[in-house]
C-alpha positions as CSV (number, residue, x, y, z in Angstrom):
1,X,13.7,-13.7,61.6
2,X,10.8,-14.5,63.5
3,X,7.2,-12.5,63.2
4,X,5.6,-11.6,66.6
5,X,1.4,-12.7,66.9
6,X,0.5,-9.3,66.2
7,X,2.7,-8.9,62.9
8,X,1.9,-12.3,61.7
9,X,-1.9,-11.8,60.4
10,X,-0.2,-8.6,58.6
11,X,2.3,-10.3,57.0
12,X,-0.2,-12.9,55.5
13,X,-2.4,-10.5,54.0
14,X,1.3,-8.3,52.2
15,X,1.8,-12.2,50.6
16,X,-1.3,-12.6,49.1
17,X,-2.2,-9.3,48.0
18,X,-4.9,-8.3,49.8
19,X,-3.5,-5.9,52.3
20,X,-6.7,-4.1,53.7
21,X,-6.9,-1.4,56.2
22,X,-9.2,-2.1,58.9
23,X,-11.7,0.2,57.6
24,X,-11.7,-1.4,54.1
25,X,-12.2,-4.9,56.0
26,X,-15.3,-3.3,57.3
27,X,-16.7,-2.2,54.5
28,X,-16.2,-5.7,52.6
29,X,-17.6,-7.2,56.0
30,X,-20.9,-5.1,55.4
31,X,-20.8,-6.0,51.7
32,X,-20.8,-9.4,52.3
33,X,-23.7,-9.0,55.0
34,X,-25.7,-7.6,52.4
35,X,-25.1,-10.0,49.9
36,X,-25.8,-12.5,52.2
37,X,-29.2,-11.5,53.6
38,X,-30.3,-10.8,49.2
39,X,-29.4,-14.2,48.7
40,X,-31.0,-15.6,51.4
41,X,-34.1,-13.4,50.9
42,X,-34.2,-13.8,46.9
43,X,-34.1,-17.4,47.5
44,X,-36.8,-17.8,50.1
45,X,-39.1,-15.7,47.8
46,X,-38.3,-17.2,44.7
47,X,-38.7,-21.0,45.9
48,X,-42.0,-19.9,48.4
49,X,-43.6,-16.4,47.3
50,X,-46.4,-16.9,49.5
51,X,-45.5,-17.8,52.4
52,X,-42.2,-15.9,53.0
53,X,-44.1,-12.9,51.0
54,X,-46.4,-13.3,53.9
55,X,-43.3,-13.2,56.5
56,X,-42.1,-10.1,54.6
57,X,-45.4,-8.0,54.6
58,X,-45.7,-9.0,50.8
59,X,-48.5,-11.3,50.9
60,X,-51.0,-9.2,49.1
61,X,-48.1,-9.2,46.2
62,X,-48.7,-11.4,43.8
63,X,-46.9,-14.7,43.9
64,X,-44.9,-13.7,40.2
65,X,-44.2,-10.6,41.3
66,X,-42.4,-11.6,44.7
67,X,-40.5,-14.4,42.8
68,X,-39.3,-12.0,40.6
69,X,-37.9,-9.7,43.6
70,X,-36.8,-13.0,45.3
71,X,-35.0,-13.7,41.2
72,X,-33.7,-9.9,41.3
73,X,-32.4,-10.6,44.9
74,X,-30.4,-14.0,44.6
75,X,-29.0,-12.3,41.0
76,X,-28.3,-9.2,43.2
77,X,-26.9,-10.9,46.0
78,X,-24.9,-13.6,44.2
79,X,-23.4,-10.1,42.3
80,X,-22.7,-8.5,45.7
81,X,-20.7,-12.2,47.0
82,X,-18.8,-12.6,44.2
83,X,-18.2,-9.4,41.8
84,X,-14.9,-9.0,44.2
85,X,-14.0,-12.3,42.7
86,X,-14.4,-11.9,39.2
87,X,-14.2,-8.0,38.4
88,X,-11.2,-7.0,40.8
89,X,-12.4,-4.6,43.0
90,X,-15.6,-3.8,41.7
91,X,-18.5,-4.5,43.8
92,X,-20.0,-1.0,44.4
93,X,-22.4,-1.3,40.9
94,X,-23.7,-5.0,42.4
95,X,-24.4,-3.2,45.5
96,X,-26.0,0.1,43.1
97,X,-28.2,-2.4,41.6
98,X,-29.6,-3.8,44.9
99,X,-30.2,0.1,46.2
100,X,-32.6,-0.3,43.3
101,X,-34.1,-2.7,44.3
102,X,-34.9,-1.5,47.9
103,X,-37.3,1.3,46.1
104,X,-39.0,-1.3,43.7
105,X,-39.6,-3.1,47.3
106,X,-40.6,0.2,49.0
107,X,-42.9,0.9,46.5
108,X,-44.8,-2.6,47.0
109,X,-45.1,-1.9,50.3
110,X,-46.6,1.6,49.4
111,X,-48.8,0.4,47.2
112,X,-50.4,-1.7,49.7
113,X,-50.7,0.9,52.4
114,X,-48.0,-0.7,54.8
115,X,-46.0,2.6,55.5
116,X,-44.2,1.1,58.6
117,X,-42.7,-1.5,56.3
118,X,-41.9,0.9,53.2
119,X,-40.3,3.7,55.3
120,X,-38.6,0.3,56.9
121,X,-37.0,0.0,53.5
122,X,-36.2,3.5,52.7
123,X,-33.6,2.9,55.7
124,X,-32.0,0.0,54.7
125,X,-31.9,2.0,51.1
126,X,-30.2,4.7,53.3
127,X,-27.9,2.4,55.6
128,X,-26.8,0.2,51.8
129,X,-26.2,3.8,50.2
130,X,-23.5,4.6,52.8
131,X,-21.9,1.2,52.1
132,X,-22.6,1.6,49.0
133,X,-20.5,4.6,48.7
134,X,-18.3,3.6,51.3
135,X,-17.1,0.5,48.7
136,X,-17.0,3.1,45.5
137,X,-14.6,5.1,47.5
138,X,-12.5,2.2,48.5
139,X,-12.3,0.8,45.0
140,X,-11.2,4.5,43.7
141,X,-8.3,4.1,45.6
């Protein structure tokens, strides 16, 4: 018996054991985009504090400071890529931490009067939370 092109993909994912529903491919899909963009962040501000603090609207942070974000971030995002992997099905407290994060970065923005940038971060705290929840509710199931 053969499998048509459309039942084929379907019948890969029943092997392996990862059968998702399209919506629970989209929520890993935005994990994954988070986890990426910590990693890549975490890593530009822990190997150059200064000058991709600067990029970021951090550069009157001081250079510890935003290397440990950039630290928090890689350890975040690193969690967020790979928690899946190691902890079945348990990425939503990876992608918890990082929410934490967002405020700890809102607030260095606050604290040096760049409001555009901070409430900038209070969204993507928003948007992540809805992922965030999103991947508890999935990992319920």
């Amino acid at each position: 018996m053969s499998l048509t092109e459309t039942e084929a993909p379907a019948a890969i994912f029943a092997q392996s054991g990862a059968a998702l529903s399209p919506d629970q491919r989209v929520v890993d899909l935005l994990a994954d985009l988070i986890g990426s963009t910590s990693l890549a962040l975490g890593l530009g501000l822990t190997l150059a504090p200064k000058n991709v603090g600067s990029l970021l609207g951090l550069d009157g942070t001081p250079p510890a400071r935003a290397r440990l974000i950039g630290v928090a971030d890689v350890s975040l995002g690193s969690a967020i890529l790979t928690s899946s992997r190691i902890w079945p099905r348990r990425r939503w407290p990876a992608l918890m931490a990082r929410e934490g994060l967002h405020l700890v970065i809102a607030s260095e923005y606050a604290r040096h009067c760049r409001t555009p940038a901070a409430l900038a971060m209070i969204g993507l705290f928003i948007v992540d939370g809805v992922v965030t929840v999103m991947m508890h509710r999935q990992e319920r199931r």
